[in-house]
N, C-alpha and C positions, 0 to 999 in steps of 0.2 A: 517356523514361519507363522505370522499372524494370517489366519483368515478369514479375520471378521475387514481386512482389509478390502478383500475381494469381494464382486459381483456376486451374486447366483448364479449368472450367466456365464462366465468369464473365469479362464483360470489364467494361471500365468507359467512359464516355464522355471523349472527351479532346478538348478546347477548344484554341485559341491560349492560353491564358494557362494551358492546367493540366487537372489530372484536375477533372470537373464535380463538384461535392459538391452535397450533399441527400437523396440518397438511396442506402437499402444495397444492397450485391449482393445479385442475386438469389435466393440462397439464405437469407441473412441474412431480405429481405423476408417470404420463401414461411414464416420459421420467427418472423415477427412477426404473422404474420395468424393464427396458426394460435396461440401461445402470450400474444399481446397484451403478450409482457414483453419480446423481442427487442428491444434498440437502444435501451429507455428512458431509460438511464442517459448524460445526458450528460458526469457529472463520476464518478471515483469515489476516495473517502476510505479508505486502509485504514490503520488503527491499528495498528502493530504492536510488541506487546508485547516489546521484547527479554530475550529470556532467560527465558523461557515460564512465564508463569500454573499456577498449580495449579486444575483444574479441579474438585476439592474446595473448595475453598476462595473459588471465586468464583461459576461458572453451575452446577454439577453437585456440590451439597451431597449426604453421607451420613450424614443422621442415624441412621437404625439402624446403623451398622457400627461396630464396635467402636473404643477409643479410639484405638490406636494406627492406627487407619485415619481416624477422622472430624477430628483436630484439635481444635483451641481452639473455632474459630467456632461459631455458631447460624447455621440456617436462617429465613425470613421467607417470608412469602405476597407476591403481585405482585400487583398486576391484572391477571393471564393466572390463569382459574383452574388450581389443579392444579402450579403452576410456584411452588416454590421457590427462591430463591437465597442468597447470603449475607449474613448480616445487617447488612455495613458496605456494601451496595449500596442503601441504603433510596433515595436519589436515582431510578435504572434501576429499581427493584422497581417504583415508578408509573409508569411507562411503557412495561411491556412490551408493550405494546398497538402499539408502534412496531417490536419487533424480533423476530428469531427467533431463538432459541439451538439451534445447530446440538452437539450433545453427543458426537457419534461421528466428529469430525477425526481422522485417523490417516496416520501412516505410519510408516518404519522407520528414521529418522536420530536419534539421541541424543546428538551431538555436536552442538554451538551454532552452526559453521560448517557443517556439511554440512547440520543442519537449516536453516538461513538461506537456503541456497540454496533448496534445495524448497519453502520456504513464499515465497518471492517469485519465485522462476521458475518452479514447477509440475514439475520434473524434479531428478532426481539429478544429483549432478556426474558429469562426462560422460565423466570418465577415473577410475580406481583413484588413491586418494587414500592415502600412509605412511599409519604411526598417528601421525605426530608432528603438530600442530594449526600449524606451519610448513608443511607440504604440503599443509592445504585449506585454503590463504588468495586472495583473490579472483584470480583469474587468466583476464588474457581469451581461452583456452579454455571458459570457462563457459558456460550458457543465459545467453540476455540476461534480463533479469526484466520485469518487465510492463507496465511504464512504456515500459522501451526497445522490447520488440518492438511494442508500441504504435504507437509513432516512428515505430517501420520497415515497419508495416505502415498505418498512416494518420497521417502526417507532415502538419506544419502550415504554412503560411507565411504567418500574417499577426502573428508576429512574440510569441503566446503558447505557451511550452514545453509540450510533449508532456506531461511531466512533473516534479514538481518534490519531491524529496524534505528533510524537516526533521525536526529540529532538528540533528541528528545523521547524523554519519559513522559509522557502529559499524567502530570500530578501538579493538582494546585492546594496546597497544605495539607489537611490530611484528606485529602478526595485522588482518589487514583481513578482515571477514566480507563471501563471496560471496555473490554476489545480488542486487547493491546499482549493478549498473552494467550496458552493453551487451553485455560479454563478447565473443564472436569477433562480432558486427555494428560493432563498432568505437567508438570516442570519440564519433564525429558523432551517435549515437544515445543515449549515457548520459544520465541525467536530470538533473538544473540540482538541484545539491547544493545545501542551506542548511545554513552547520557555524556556526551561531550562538543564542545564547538570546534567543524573544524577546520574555521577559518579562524583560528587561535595559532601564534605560533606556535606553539609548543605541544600542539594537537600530537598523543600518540594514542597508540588500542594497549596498553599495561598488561594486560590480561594473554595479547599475542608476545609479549616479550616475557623472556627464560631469564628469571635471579639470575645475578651476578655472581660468574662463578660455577656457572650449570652449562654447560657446551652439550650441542645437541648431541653426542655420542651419551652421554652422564642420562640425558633424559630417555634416550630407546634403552639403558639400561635399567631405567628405573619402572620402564614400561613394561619390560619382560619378568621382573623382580613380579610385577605385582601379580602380572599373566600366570607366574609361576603358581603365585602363594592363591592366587583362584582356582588353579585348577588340583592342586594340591586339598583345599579344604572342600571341592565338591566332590575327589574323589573320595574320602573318609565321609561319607555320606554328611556334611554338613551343609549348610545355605552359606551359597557364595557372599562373599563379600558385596559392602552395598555402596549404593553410587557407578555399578559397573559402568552402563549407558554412558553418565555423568563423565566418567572418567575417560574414558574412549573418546569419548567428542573432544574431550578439552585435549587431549595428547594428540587429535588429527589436524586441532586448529594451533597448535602447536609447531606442530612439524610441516605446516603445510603452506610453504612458499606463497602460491598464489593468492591466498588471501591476506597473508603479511605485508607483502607489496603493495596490495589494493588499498590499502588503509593507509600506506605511506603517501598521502597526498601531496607530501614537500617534492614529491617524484615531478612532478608536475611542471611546467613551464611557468612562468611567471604570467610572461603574455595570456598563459590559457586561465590560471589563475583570475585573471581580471575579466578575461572575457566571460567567466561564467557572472562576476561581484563577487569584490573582496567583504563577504558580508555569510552569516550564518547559513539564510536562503540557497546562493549562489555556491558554496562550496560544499554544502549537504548533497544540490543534487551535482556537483562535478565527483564528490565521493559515490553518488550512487550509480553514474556511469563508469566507475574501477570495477563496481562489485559485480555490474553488469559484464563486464572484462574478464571480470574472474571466474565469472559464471554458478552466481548465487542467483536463484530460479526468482526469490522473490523480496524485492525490496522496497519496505515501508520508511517514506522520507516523508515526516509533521512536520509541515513548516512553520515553524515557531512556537513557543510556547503554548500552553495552554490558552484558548482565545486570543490568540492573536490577531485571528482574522473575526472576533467578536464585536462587531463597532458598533455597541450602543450610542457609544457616544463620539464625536468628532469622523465620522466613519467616511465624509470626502476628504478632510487634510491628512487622514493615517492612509488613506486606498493611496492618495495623488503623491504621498511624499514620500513613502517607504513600500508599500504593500506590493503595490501595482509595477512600479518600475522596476522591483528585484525581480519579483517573479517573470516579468517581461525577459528580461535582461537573462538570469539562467535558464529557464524553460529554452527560450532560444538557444543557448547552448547545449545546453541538453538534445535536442533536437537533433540542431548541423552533426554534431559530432557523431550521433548516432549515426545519420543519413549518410554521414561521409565515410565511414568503418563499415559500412553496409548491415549495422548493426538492428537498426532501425525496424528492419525486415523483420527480425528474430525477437523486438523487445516490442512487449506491448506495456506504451506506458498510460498512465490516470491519472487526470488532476481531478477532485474534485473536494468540497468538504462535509462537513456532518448533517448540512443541510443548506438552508439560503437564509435570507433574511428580508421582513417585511416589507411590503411594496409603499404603505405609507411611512412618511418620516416621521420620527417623532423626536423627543426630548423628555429624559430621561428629569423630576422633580432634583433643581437645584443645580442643571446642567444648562448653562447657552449654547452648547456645540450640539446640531441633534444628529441622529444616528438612525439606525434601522433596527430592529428585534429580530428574533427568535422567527425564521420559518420554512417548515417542511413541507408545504404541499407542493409544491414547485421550488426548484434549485437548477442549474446546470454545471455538467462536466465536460472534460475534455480527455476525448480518447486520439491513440496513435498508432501506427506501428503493428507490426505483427499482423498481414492484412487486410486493416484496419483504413478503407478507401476516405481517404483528406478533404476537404472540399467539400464538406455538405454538412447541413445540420439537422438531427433529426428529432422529431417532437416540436411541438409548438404551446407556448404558455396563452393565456388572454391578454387581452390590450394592456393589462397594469402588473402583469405577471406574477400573477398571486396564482392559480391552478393552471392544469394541463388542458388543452381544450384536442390534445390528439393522444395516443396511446402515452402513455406516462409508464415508465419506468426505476424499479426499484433496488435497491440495494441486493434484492438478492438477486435479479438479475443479473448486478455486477458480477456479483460474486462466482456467477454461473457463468458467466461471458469469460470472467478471467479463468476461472478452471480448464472451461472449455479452451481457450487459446492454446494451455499449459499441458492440454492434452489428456487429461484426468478421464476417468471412467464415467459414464454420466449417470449411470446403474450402483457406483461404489456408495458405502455405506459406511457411518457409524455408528457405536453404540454410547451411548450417553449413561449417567451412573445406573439408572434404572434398567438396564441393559436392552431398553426399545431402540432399534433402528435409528437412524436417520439419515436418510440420501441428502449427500453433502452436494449436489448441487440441485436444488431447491427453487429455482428461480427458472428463468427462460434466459436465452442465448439473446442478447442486441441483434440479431442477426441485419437492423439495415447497416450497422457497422459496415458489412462487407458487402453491401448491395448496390 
């Protein structure tokens, strides 16, 4: 048993076959009795926007500020009274009865990789980073991001991944954005990538299917073959064979129905199909409500490509014609289907992206279409589920929505909101290569979420 896993406070009961599950450490407990929201969340869904939303332009509309501040768009009323949004959200405008929009996200990275890190690890990267975007590319010195430490702090073994991240790898040539993997906790912890589209016919997981030829009897033989020759070389006092971990995972995700299924998206109705968008967006998250089925604790859905949602340039005709209407369109799916499985309850999901983008328009030298830049001190997200009381918003930006003018909230708060949901220890710790500490939840709890 690892017990750099554990509290100082806290121990955990330990069986012949394993650490005993069902219920949380005791601090975790004492802060579930007392806020009724601790530990709800058994799955959690975050959306994340790459290449960061304008917060004008989607939850945090400015109609009085003048033009070169408010843009193209119109605002609309919700069924939250008082809550405006943008007018190409009419989908989420009825149903804000389900979500919060959180309007005062903040931090200080305006770089797409340095922000990337902090919005899915909850920290800065952890060393001085050049200025050249070749220097803050993933490298495992990094925070592990939330999925991994996840792993590493309540690891699974019956054969469903910790975490499962899709559609998308965000790599744009040779820049791979941190944040996206285990960083110094190592490979054995990184999240089970999906680099596939799959709203592609031919959309399958390769990796869950057994050679041609190999029937699952052939592979629990080839299982025990190896079980043999490991315990064979550690009883002659030599070092087991390597890759055990490695190999264990992959022979559970193998043999393990329910996550095979999940990934069979053609399982699916047509009708339902459509109803999320027959589009990349749309069938990412109707994939990431299987995995929530399946009961994978935590799963990262990037919609789109690397900067996708980056509009420097043309940033009203890419929101108005593709952006805005998919994510309308599946989120809403996302949603009912939860709400209707009673799912909803149990899943806390997250839209939000790496940051926002500037309040003044501009235009970019050599471009007609102008767009919005790079900006962190204000952004908004949207939380749900798990909880997570619909109908209100919380934080408030200034008249042109460039800062927080009420408590503003950070990435590691996320990060702590989502552990905490997940039930996590709020005293657990990790240790980083230089084997200092670090309380993995770092941040403060959103607590008006539940209030």
């Amino acid at each position: 048993m690892n017990l750099r896993n554990l509290s100082r406070r806290d121990f955990l009961s330990v069986s012949a076959g394993g650490v005993v599950a069902g219920s949380l450490p005791l601090t975790a407990r004492k802060l579930a009795a007392r806020e009724g929201v601790v530990g709800r969340a058994k799955s959690v869904v975050i959306v994340l926007l790459s290449g960061g939303p304008s917060q004008l332009d989607t939850w945090d509309p400015k109609p009085a500020a003048p033009d070169a501040i408010r843009g193209e768009f119109a605002s609309i009323d919700t069924a939250t009274a008082g809550l405006r949004i943008c007018e190409h959200l009419p989908r989420l405008a009825r149903r804000t009865d389900r979500v919060a929009v959180v309007r005062s996200l903040s931090h200080t990275e305006h770089n797409h990789l340095l922000a990337t890190h902090v919005a899915l690890t909850g920290r800065p990267t952890p060393v001085p980073r050049g200025g050249s975007d070749l220097d803050r590319v993933q490298s495992r010195t990094d925070f592990p991001n939330f999925a991994a430490a996840l792993d590493y702090v309540q690891p699974r073994h019956d054969g469903i991944p910790t975490g499962v991240s899709l559609p998308n790898y965000l790599i744009e040539g040779p820049l791979t954005w941190p944040g996206q993997h285990a960083g110094f906790l190592g490979v054995r912890h990184d999240p089970w990538s999906i680099n596939q589209d799959p709203n592609e016919a031919g959309f399958r997981v390769d990796s869950l299917s057994l050679r041609e030829g190999v029937p699952p009897g052939r592979l629990e033989n080839r299982r025990a073959l190896l079980s043999g020759l490991q315990e064979v070389v550690a009883n002659r006092g030599g070092r087991a064979l390597g890759f055990q971990s490695q190999q264990e995972a992959a022979f559970s995700l193998l043999t393990s129905a329910r996550v095979t299924q999940a990934f069979d998206i053609h399982r699916e109705e047509a009708e339902t199909r459509e109803r999320y968008g027959r589009n990349k967006l749309g069938q990412s998250l109707l994939l990431s409500r299987r995995l929530v089925e399946a009961g994978v604790p935590m799963i990262q859905a990037a919609m789109g490509i690397v900067q996708t949602w980056d509009t420097h340039v043309d940033n009203w005709g890419r929101l108005k014609t593709v952006l805005l209407p998919q994510l309308d369109q599946g989120l809403e799916a996302l949603l009912d289907d939860l709400e209707t499985s009673g799912r909803l309850s149990e899943t806390l999901v997250v839209v939000m992206g790496e940051f926002g983008r500037t309040p003044r328009i501009s235009t970019l030298p050599g471009s007609t279409e102008p767009g919005r830049d790079h900006w962190a001190h204000v952004y908004s997200g949207l939380f749900s589920g798990a909880g997570v009381n619909g109908g209100q918003v919380i934080g408030q930006s200034d008249e042109i929505a460039a800062y927080p003018v009420s408590r503003s909230w950070s990435p590691a708060d996320v990060g702590t909101t989502v552990f905490s949901a997940l039930g996590v220890d709020p005293e657990v710790e990790i240790l980083d290569p230089l084997g200092r500490p670090n309380k993995l939840l770092n941040g403060s709890v959103i607590t008006p979420l539940y209030g």
